[in-house]
VOVEX-563118 format. One record per residue (C-alpha): residue number from 1; x, y, z; residue in three letters. Coordinates in Angstrom, 3 decimals, decimal comma, m for minus. Example, Ala and Ser with C-alpha at 12.3 -4.5 7.8 and 13.67 -1.06 7.14 Angstrom:
% VOVEX-563118
+-------+----------+----------+----------+-------+
: lovex :        x :        y :        z : nuvex :
+-------+----------+----------+----------+-------+
:     1 :   12,300 :   m4,500 :    7,800 :   ALA :
:     2 :   13,670 :   m1,060 :    7,140 :   SER :
+-------+----------+----------+----------+-------+
//
This chain:
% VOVEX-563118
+-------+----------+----------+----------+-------+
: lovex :        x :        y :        z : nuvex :
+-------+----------+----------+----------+-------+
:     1 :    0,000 :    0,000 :    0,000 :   UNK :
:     2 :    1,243 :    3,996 :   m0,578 :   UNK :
:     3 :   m0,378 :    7,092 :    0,288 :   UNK :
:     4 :   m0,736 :    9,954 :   m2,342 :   UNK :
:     5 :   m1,965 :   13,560 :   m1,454 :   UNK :
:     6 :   m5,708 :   14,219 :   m3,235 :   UNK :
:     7 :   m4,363 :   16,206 :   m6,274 :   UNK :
:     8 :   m2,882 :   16,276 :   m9,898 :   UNK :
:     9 :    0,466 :   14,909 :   m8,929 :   UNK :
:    10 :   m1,243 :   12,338 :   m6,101 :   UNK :
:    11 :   m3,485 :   10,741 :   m8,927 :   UNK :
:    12 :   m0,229 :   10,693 :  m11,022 :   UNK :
:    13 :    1,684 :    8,636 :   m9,230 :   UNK :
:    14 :   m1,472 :    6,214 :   m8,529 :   UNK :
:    15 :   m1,582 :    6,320 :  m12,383 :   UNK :
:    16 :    1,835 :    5,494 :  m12,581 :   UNK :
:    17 :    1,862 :    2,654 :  m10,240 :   UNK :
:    18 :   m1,795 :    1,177 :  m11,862 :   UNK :
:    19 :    0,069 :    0,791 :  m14,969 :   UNK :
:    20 :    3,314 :   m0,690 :  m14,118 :   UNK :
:    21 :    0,886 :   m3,285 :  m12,225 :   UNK :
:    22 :   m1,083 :   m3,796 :  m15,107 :   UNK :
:    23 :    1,715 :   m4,313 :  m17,611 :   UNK :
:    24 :    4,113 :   m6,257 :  m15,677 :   UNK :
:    25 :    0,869 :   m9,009 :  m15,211 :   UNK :
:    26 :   m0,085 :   m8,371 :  m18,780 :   UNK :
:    27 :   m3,639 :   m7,405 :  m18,051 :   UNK :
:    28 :   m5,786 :   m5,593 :  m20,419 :   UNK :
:    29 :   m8,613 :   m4,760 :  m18,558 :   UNK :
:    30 :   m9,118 :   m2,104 :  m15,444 :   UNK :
:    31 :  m11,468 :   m1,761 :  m12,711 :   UNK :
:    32 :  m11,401 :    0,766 :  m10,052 :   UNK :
:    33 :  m13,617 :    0,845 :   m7,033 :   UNK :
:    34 :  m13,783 :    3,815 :   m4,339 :   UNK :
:    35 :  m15,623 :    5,026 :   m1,943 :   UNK :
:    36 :  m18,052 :    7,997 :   m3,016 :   UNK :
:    37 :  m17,336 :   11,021 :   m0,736 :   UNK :
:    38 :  m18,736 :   14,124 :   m2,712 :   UNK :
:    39 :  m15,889 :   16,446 :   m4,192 :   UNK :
:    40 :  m13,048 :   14,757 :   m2,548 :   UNK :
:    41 :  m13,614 :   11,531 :   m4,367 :   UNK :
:    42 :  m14,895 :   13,540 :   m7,800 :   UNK :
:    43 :  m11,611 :   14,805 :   m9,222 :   UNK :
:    44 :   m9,986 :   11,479 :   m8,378 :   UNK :
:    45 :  m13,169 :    9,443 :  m10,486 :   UNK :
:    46 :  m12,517 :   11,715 :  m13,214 :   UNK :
:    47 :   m9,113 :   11,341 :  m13,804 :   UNK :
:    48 :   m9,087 :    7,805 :  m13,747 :   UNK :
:    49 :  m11,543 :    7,327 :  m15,864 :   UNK :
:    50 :  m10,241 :    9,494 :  m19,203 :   UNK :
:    51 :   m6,263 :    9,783 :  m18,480 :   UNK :
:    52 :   m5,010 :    8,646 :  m21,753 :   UNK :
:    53 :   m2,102 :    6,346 :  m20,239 :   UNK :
:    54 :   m5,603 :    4,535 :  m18,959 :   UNK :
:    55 :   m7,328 :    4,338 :  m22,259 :   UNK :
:    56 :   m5,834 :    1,305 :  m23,511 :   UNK :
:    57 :   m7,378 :   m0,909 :  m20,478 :   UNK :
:    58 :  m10,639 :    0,497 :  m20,990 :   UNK :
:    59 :  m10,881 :    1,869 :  m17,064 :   UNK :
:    60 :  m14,211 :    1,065 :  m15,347 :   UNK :
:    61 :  m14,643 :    3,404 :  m12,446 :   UNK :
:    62 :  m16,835 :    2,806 :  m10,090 :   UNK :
:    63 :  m17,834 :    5,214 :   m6,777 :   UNK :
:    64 :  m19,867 :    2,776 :   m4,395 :   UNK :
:    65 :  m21,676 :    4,242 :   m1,480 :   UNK :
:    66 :  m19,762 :    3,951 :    1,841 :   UNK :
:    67 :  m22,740 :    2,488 :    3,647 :   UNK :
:    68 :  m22,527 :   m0,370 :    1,411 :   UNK :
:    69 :  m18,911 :   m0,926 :    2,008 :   UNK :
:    70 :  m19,122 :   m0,392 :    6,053 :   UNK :
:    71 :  m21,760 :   m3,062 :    5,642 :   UNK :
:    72 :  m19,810 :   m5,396 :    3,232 :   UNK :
:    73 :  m16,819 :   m5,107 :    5,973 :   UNK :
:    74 :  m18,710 :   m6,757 :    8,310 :   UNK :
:    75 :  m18,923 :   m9,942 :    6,695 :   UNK :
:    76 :  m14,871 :  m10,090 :    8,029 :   UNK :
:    77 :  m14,611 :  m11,913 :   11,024 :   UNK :
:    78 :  m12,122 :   m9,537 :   13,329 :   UNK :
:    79 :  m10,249 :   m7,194 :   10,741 :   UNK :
:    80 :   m8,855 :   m4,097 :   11,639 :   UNK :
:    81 :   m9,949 :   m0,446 :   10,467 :   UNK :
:    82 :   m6,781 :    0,342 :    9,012 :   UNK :
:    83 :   m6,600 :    3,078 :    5,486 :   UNK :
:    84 :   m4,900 :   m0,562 :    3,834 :   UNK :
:    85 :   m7,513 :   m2,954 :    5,437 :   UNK :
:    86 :  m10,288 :   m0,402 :    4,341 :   UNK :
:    87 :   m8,716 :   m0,351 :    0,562 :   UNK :
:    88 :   m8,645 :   m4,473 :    0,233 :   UNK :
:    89 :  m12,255 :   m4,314 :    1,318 :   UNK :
:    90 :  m13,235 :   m2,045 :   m1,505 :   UNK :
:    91 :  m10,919 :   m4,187 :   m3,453 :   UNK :
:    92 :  m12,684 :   m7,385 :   m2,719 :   UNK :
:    93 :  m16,174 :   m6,042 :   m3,186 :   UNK :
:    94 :  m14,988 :   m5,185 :   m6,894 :   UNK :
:    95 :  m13,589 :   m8,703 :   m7,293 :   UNK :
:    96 :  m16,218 :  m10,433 :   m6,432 :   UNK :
:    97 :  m18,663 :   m8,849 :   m8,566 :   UNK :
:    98 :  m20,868 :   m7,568 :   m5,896 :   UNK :
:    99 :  m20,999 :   m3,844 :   m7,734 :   UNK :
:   100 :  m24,134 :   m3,409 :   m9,349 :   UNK :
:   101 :  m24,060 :    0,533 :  m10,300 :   UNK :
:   102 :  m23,140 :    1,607 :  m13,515 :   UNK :
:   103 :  m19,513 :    2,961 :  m14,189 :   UNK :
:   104 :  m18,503 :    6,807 :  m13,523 :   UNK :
:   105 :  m19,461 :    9,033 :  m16,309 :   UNK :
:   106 :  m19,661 :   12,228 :  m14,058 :   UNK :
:   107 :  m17,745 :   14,679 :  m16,265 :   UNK :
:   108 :  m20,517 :   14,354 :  m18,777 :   UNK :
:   109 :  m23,489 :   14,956 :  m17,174 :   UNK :
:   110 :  m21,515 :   17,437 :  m13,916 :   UNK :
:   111 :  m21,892 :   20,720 :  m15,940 :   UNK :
:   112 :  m25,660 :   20,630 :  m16,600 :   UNK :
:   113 :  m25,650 :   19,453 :  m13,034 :   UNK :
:   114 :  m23,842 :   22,595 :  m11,481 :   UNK :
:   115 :  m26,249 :   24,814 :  m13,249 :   UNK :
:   116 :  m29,434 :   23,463 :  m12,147 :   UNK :
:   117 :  m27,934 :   22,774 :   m8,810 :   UNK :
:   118 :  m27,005 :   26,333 :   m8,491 :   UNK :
:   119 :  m30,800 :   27,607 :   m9,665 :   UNK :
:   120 :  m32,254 :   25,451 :   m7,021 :   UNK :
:   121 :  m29,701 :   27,067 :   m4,397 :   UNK :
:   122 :  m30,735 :   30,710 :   m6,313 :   UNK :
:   123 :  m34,342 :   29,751 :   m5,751 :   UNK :
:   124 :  m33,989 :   28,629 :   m2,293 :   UNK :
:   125 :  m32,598 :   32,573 :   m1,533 :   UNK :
:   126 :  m35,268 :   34,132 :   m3,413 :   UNK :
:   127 :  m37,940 :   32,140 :   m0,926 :   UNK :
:   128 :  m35,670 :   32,757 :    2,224 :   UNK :
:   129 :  m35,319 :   36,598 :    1,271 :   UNK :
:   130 :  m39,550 :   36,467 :    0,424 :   UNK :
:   131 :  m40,038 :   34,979 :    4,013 :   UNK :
:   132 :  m38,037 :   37,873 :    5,347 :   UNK :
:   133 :  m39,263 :   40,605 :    3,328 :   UNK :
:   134 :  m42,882 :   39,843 :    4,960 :   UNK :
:   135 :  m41,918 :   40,315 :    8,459 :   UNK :
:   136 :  m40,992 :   43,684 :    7,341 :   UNK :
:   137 :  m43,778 :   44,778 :    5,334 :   UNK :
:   138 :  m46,063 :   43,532 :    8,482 :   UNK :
:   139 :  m44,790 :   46,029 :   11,143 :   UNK :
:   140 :  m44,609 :   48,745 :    8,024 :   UNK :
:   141 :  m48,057 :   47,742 :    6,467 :   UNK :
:   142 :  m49,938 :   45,114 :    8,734 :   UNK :
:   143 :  m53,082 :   45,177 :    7,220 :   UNK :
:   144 :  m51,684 :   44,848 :    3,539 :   UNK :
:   145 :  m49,591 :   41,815 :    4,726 :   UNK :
:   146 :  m53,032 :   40,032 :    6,057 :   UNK :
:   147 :  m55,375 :   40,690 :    3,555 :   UNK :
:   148 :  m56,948 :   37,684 :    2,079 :   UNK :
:   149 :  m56,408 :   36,927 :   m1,869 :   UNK :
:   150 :  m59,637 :   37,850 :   m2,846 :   UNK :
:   151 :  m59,227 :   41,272 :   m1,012 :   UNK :
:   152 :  m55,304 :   42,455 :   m1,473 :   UNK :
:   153 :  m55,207 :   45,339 :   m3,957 :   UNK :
:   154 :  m52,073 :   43,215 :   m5,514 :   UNK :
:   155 :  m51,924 :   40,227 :   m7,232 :   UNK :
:   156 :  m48,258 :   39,763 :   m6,427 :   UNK :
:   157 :  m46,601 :   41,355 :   m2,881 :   UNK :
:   158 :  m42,913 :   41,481 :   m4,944 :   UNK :
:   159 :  m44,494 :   43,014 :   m8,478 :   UNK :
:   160 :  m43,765 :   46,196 :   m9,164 :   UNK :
:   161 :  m46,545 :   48,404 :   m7,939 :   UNK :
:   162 :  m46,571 :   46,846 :   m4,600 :   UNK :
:   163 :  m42,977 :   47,846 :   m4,330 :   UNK :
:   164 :  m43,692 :   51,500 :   m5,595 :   UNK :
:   165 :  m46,004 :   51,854 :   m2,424 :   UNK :
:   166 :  m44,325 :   50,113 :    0,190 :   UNK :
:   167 :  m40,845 :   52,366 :   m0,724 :   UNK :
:   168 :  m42,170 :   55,278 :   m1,994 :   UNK :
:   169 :  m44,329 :   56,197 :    1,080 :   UNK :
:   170 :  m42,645 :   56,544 :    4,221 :   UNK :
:   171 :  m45,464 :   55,726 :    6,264 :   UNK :
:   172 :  m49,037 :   54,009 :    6,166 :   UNK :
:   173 :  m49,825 :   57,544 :    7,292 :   UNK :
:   174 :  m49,236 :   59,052 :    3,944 :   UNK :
:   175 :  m50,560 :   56,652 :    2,001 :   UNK :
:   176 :  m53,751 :   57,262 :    4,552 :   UNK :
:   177 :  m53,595 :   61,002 :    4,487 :   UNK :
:   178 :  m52,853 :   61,214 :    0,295 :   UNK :
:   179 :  m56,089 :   62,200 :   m1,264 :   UNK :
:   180 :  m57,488 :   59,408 :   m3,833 :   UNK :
:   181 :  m57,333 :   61,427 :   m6,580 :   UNK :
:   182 :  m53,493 :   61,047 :   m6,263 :   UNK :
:   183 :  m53,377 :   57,885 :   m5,208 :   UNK :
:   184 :  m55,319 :   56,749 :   m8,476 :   UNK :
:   185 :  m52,702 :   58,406 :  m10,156 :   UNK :
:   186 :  m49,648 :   56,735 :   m8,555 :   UNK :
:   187 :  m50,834 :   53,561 :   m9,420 :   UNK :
:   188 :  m51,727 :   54,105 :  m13,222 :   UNK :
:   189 :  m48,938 :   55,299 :  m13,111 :   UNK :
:   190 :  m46,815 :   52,875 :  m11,306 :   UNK :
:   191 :  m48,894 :   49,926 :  m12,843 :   UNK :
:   192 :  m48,402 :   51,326 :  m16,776 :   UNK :
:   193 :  m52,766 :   51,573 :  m16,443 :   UNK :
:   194 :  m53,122 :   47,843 :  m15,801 :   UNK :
:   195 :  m55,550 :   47,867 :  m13,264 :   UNK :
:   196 :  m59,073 :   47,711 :  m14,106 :   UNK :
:   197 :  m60,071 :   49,512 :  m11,387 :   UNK :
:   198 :  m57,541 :   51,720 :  m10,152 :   UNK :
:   199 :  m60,106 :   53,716 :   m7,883 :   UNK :
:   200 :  m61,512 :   50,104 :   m6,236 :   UNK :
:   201 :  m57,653 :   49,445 :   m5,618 :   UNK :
:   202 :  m57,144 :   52,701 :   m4,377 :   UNK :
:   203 :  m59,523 :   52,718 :   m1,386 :   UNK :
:   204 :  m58,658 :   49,363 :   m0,386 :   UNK :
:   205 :  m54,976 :   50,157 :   m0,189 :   UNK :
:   206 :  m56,395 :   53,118 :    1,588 :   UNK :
:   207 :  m58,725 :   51,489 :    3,982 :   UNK :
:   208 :  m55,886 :   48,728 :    4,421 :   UNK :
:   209 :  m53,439 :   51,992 :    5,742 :   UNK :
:   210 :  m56,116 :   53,417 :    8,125 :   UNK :
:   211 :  m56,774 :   50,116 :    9,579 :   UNK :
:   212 :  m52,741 :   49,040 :   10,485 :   UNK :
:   213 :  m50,865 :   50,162 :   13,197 :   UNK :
:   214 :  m49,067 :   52,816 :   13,720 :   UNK :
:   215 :  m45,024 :   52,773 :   14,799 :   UNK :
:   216 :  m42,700 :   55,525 :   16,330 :   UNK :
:   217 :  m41,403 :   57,585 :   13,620 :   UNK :
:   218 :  m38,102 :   56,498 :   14,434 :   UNK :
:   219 :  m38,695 :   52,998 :   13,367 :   UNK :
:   220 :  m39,893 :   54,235 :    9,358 :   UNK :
:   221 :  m35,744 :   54,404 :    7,867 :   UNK :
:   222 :  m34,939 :   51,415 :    9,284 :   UNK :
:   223 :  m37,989 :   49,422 :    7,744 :   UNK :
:   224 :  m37,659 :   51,438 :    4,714 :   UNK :
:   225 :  m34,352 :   50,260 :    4,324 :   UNK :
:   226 :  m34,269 :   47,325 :    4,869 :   UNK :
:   227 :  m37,505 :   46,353 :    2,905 :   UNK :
:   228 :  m35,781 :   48,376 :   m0,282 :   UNK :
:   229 :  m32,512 :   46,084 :    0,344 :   UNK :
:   230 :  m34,509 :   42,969 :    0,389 :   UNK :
:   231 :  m36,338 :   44,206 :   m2,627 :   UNK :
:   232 :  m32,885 :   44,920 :   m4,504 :   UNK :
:   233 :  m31,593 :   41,537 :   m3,641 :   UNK :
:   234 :  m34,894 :   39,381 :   m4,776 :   UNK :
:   235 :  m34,696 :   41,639 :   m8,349 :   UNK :
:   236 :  m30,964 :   40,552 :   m8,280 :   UNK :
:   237 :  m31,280 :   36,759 :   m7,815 :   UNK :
:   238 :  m34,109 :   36,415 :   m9,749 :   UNK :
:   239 :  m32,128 :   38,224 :  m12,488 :   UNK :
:   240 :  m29,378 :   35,323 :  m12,185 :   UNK :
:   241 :  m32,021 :   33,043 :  m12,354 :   UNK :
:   242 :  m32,996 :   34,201 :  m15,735 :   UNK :
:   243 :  m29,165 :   33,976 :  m16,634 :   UNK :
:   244 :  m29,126 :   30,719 :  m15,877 :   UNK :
:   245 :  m32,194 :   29,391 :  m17,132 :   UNK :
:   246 :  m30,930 :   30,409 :  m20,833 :   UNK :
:   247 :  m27,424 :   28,479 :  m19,991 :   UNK :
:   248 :  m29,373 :   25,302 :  m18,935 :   UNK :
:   249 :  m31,496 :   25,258 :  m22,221 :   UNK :
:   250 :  m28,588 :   26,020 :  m24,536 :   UNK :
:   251 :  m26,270 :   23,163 :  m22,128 :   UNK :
:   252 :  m28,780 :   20,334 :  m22,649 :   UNK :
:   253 :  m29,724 :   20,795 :  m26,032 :   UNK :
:   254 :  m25,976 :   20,028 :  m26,521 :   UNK :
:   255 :  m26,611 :   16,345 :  m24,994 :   UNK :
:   256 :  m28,790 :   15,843 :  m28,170 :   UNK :
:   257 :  m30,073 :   12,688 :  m26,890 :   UNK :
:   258 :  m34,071 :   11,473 :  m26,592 :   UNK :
:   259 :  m34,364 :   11,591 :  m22,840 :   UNK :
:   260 :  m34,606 :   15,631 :  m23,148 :   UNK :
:   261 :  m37,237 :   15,257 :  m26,118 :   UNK :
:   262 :  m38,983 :   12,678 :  m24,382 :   UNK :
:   263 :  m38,882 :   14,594 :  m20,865 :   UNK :
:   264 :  m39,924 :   17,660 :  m22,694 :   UNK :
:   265 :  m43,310 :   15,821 :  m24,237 :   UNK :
:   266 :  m44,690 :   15,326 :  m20,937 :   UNK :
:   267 :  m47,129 :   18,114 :  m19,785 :   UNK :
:   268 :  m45,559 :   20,285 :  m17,211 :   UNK :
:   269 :  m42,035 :   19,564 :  m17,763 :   UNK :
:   270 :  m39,898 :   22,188 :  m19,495 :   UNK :
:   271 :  m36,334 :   23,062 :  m20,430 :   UNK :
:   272 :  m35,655 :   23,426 :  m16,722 :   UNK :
:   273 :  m36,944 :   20,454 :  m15,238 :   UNK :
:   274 :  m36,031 :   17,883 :  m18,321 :   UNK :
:   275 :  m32,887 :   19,316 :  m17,511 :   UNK :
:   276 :  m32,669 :   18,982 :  m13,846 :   UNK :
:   277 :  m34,230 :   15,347 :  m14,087 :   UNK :
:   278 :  m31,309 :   14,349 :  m16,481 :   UNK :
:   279 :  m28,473 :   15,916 :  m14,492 :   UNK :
:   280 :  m29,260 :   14,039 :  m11,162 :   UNK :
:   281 :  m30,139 :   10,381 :  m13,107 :   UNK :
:   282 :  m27,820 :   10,634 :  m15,388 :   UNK :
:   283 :  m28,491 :    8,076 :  m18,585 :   UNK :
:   284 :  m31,554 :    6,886 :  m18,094 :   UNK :
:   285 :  m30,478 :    3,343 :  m19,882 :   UNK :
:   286 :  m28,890 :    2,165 :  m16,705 :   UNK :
:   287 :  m31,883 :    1,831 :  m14,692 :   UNK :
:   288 :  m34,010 :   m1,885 :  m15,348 :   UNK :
:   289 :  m36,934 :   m0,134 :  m15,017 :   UNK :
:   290 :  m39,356 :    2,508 :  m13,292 :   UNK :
:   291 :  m38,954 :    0,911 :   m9,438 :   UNK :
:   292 :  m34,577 :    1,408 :  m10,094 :   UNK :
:   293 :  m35,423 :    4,869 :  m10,416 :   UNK :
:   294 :  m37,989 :    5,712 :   m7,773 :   UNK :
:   295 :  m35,226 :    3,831 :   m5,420 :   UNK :
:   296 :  m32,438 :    5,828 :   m6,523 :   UNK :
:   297 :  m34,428 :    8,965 :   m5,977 :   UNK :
:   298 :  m35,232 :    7,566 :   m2,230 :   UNK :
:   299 :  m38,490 :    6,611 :   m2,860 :   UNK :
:   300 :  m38,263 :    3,244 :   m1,803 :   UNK :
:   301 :  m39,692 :    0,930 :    1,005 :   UNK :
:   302 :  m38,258 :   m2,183 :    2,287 :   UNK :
:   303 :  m40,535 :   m5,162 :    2,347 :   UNK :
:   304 :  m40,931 :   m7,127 :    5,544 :   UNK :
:   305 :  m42,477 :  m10,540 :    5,825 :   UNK :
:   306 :  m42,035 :  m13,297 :    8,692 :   UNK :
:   307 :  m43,572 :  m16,815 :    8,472 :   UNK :
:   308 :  m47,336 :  m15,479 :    7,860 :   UNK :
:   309 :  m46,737 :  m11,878 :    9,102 :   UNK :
:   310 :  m45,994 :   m8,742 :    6,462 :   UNK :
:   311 :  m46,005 :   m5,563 :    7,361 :   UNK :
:   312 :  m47,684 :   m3,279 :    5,220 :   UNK :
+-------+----------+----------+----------+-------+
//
């Protein structure tokens, strides 16, 4: 056994020493098992698997969950947990043929996976920074924030008009006090004329004012601020969001395979999803059939059954 650091010149000299083994016992096939452990096994996998000095042995990589190995360790009776013990383990689970996933193709599919990894994260901020925001606008505005659908003069808290009144007016006091005549005007104006009632909106957002309750003057800036800042940073991600929807629809058109047409014919599914869906399964081809996948996505339930007993 020899111990590399994880890096370019590590995976060298495991390179190196892979092929002096495989030449000196004239063997023209490889297979290389390791544990999966996120990014620190992922550069490793990758290397292996397309280094041209490799090529010639057509390399099988495989990255095999570490609960399955722990669990495949205990079938030896008394063996130490040593970094050599743990590698013949992994070793002997490849010999013996007990791997049943399909061989590391990660650099293929890891780019389309990155981007709709990183809208999901982008998404996640937008709802975090939404969740926020409407603590806010409550002590500013509490009777807009608890208006039911059918009554809120908005049809979206975050659209554009909503955000003219809650920065525009320092205080529900203004919008209370500002006479409707030029309050119908700020939001034709602030709306581009899409309302079909502008006056109807007006007096609820005007009844909704009268009705909330008042804070100290002191406490208006702050709010202000901060609901303008959370406003700026929602516009902002979302903006990315955009961004990166275009670079996932240009990225997995480039796979040119069926799965995105075939993902894409389904009602509900577009360029996004299809291309989320392919990113975290991968080929599709390696899966037996539809319970493989539902497993692999965690949707899976153990049967248990005992003489005349099963549990349901």
């Amino acid at each position: 056994s020899f111990q590399v650091k994880n890096n370019l010149p590590g995976s060298e000299q495991i390179i190196s020493k892979v092929c002096s083994c495989l030449k000196e016992n004239n063997l023209t096939h490889l297979t290389i098992a390791m544990e999966s452990t996120s990014f620190y096994s992922w550069h490793l996998a990758n290397t292996l698997s397309s280094h041209e000095a490799l090529l010639w042995f057509k390399p099988k990589v495989y990255c095999i969950n570490p609960k399955v190995i722990a669990a495949y360790k205990k079938s030896f009776v008394d063996i130490d947990k040593t970094d050599p013990k743990d590698a013949f383990v992994i070793a002997d689970f490849a010999r013996v043929g007990k791997i049943t996933t399909s061989p590391w193709n990660g650099a293929e599919y890891i780019a389309i996976q990155r981007l709709t990894r990183c809208r999901l994260h982008l998404m996640e901020n937008i709802s975090r920074e939404k969740s926020y925001i409407l603590s806010n606008i409550f002590l500013k505005f509490s009777e807009l924030a608890v208006l039911d659908k059918n009554e809120t003069p908005f049809s979206n808290t975050f659209g554009v008009t909503s955000e003219a009144v809650l920065t525009d007016y320092m205080s529900v006091e203004d919008v209370a006090n500002t006479s409707i005549e030029d309050l119908i005007s700020f939001l034709v104006e602030k709306s581009k004329n899409r309302f079909s009632n502008p006056e109807a909106t007006a007096k609820i957002l005007q009844r909704a004012a009268r009705d909330s309750y008042r804070l100290d003057k002191a406490l208006y800036d702050p709010l202000n601020a901060t609901i303008a800042a959370s406003l700026n940073c929602i516009k902002a991600l979302e903006k990315e969001v955009k961004s990166l929807d275009k670079a996932i629809e240009k990225a997995v058109k480039g796979f040119g395979n069926h799965q995105y047409q075939c993902l894409m014919s389904i009602p509900g599914i577009g360029p996004v999803f299809a291309a989320g869906i392919i990113a975290e399964l991968g080929d599709i081809t390696k899966f037996n059939n539809q319970a493989c996948v539902a497993k692999y996505a965690g949707l899976t339930w153990r049967k248990k059954q005992s003489g005349n007993f099963t549990a349901d």
